[in-house]
C-alpha positions in Angstrom: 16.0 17.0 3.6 16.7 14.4 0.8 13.3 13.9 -1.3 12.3 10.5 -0.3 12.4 11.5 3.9 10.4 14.5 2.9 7.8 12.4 1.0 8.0 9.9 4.2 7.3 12.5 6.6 4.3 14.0 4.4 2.7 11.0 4.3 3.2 10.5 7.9 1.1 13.6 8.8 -1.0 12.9 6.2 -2.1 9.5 7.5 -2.5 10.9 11.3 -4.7 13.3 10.3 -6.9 10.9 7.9 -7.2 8.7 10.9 -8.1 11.6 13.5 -11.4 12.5 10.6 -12.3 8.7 10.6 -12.5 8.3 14.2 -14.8 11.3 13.9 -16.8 9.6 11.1 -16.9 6.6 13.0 -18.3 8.3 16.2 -20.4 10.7 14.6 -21.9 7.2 13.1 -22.1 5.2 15.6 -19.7 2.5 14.3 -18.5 2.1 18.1 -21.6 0.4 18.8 -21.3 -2.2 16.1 -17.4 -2.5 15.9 -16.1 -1.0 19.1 -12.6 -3.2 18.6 -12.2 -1.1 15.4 -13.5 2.3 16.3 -11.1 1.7 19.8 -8.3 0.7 17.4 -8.5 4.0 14.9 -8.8 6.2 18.1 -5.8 5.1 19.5 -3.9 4.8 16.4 -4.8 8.8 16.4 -3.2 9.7 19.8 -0.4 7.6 19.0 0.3 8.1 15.7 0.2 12.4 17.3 2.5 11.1 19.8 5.2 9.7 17.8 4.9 12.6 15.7 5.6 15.1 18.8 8.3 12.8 20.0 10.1 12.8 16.3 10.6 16.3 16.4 10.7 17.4 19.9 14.7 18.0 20.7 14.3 16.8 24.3 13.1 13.7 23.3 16.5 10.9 23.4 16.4 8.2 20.7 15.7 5.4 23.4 12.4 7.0 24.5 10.8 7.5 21.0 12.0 3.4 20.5 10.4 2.6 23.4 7.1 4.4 22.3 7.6 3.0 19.3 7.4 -0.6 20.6 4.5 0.3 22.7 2.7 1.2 19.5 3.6 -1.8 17.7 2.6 -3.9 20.4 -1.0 -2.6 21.1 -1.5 -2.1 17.3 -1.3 -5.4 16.7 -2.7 -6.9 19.2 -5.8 -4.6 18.4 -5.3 -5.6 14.8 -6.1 -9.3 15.6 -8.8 -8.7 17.4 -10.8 -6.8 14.8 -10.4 -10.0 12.9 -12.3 -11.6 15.1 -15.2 -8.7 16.0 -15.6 -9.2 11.9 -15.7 -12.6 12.0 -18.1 -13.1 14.8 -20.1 -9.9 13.0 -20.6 -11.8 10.3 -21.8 -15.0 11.8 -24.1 -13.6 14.3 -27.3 -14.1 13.1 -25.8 -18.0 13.1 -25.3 -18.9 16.5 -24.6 -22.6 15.9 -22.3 -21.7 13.2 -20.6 -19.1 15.0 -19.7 -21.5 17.8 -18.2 -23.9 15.2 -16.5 -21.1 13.2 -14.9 -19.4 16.6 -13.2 -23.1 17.2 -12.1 -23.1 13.8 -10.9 -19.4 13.8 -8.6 -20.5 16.8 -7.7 -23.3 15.0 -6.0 -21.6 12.0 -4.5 -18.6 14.3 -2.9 -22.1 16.0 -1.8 -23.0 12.8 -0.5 -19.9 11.6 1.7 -19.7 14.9 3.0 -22.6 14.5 4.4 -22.2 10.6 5.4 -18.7 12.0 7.8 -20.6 14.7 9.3 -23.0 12.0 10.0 -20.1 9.8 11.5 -18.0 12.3 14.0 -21.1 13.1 15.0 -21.8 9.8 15.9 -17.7 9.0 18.5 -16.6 9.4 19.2 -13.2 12.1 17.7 -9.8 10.3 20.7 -8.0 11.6 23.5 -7.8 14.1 22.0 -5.5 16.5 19.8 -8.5 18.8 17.2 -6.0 19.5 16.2 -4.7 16.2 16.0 -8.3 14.8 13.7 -9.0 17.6 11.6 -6.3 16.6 11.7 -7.1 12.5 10.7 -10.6 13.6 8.0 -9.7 15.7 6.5 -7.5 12.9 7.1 -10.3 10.3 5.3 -12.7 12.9 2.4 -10.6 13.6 1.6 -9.6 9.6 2.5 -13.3 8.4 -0.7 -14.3 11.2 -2.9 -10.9 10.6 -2.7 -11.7 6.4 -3.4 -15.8 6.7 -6.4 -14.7 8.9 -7.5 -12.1 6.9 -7.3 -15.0 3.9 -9.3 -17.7 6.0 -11.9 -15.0 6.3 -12.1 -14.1 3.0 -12.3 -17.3 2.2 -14.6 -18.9 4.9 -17.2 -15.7 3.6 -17.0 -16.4 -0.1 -17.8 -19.9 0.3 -21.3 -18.7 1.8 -21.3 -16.3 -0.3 -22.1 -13.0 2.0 -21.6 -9.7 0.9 -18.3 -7.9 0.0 -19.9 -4.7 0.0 -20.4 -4.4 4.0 -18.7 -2.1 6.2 -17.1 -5.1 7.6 -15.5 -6.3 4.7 -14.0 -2.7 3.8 -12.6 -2.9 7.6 -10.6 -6.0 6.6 -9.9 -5.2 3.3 -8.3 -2.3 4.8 -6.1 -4.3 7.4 -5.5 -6.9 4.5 -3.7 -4.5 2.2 -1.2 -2.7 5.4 -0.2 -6.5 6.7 0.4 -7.0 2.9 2.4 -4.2 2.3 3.9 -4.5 5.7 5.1 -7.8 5.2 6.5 -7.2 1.8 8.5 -4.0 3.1 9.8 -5.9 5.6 11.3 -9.1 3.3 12.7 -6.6 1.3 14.8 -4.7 3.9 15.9 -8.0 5.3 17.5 -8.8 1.7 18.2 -5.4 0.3 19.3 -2.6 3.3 22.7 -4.1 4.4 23.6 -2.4 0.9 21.9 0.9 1.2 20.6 1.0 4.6 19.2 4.9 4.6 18.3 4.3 1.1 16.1 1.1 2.0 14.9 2.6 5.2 13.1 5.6 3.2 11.9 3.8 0.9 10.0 1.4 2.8 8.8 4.0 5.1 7.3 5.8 2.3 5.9 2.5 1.3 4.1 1.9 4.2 3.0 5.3 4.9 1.3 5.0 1.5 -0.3 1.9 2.2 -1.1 3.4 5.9 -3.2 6.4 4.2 -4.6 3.7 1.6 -6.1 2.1 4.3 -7.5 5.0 5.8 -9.0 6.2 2.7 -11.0 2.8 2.6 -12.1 2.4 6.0 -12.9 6.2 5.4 -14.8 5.5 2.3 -16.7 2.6 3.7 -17.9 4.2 6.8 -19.4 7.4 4.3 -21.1 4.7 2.5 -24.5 3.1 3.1 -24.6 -0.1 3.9 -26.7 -2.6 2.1 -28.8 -5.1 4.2 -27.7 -8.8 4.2 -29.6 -10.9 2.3 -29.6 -14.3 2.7 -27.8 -16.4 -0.2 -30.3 -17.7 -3.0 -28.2 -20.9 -4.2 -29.0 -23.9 -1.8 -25.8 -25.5 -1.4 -24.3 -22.3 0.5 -27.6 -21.5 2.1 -26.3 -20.7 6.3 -29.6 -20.3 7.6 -30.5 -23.9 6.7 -26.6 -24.9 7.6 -26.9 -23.3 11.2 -30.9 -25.0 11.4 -29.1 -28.6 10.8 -26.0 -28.3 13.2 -28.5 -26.8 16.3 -30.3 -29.6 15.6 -27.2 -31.9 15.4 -26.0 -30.7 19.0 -29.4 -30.4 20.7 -29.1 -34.7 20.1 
């Protein structure tokens, strides 16, 4: 088994198993009560990520039935991916209700946005490959980590304007979604313009790529979830201050 398939498939296991001990963690913690998206999303990226494994190297399985599986998990995982972004983002706004109405329209909003810029892009590219099904596939993974990373950004960014904490276990959850639709989408721009010269070549190495970035992310979220969290404290400079921002727009639409 050449080196870099080897490294690919270590990781592999190594990442299944990190994420079967953090949904432990997460349970034994209670972290489905206050993020029951995420805790949801690591379980099932256990059983899955067991199942593909089983499916790899069990001989009756035909190359068609892992794709499908595949394709299942791509689909549910990213769909579960978005919507941890927004059980953080309505975490952090919830002592806010006023702003968290406001915030939820503008969350849609930018997902809109990002949508829409995904559509023009995917027009103006040019096919991924000459096999239909696969380029469907690289452009559906390019579409959902182009929308997952802007959202991530607008979160980021929405926080830091008001100043909360970086240090929470919800910021370690997105930090940790952040870096995979990062390396994910990099990966994936690189095997569009690189593997039609060394296709097994490219294919390794981006696996082993985002395996590493796949048990990256599970070290964090693990890391996080070990740690304490510190209690919120509202900001101290005035011009960022949300309590007094979520007093003034109740009062603007109880007029």
């Amino acid at each position: 088994m050449p080196f870099l398939e080897l490294l690919w498939r270590t990781l592999w296991f190594l990442g299944v198993g990190l994420h079967g001990l953090l949904t432990l963690v997460a349970i034994k913690r209670g972290f489905q009560r206050v993020y029951p998206v995420f805790a949801c999303y690591i379980s099932w990226v256990t059983i899955v990520g067991v199942a593909l494994l089983y499916m790899d190297y069990a001989p009756s399985v035909k190359g068609n039935e892992y794709f499908v599986a595949y394709i299942v998990a791509l689909v549910t995982g990213s769909a579960a991916r978005f919507a941890i972004v927004y059980e953080i983002f309505k975490h952090i706004l919830n002592r806010y209700p006023a702003l968290s109405r406001s915030g939820t329209l503008l969350f849609r909003l930018v997902t809109v946005a990002l949508l829409g810029l995904v559509i023009v892009l995917a027009k103006l590219s040019p096919p991924a490959g000459s096999d239909p099904l696969m380029s469907t596939v690289s452009l559906l993974e390019t579409t959902v980590d182009i929308v997952l990373v802007g959202l991530l950004l607008f979160l980021f960014a929405f926080s830091g304007l008001f100043s909360l904490s970086w240090r929470s276990h919800a910021f370690g959850i997105a930090l940790g979604l952040g870096i995979f639709g990062t390396v994910s989408l990099s990966t994936s721009a690189i095997r569009a313009q690189l593997q039609p010269t060394a296709p097994n070549q490219m294919t390794n190495i981006t696996n082993v790529i985002n395996e590493g970035a796949y048990v990256i992310c599970a070290l964090i979220w693990l890391g996080y979830l070990l740690a304490t969290e510190r209690p919120r404290q509202t900001p101290t400079p005035p011009k960022h201050d949300l309590g007094t921002w979520n007093q003034e727009l109740q009062r603007f639409l109880h007029r």
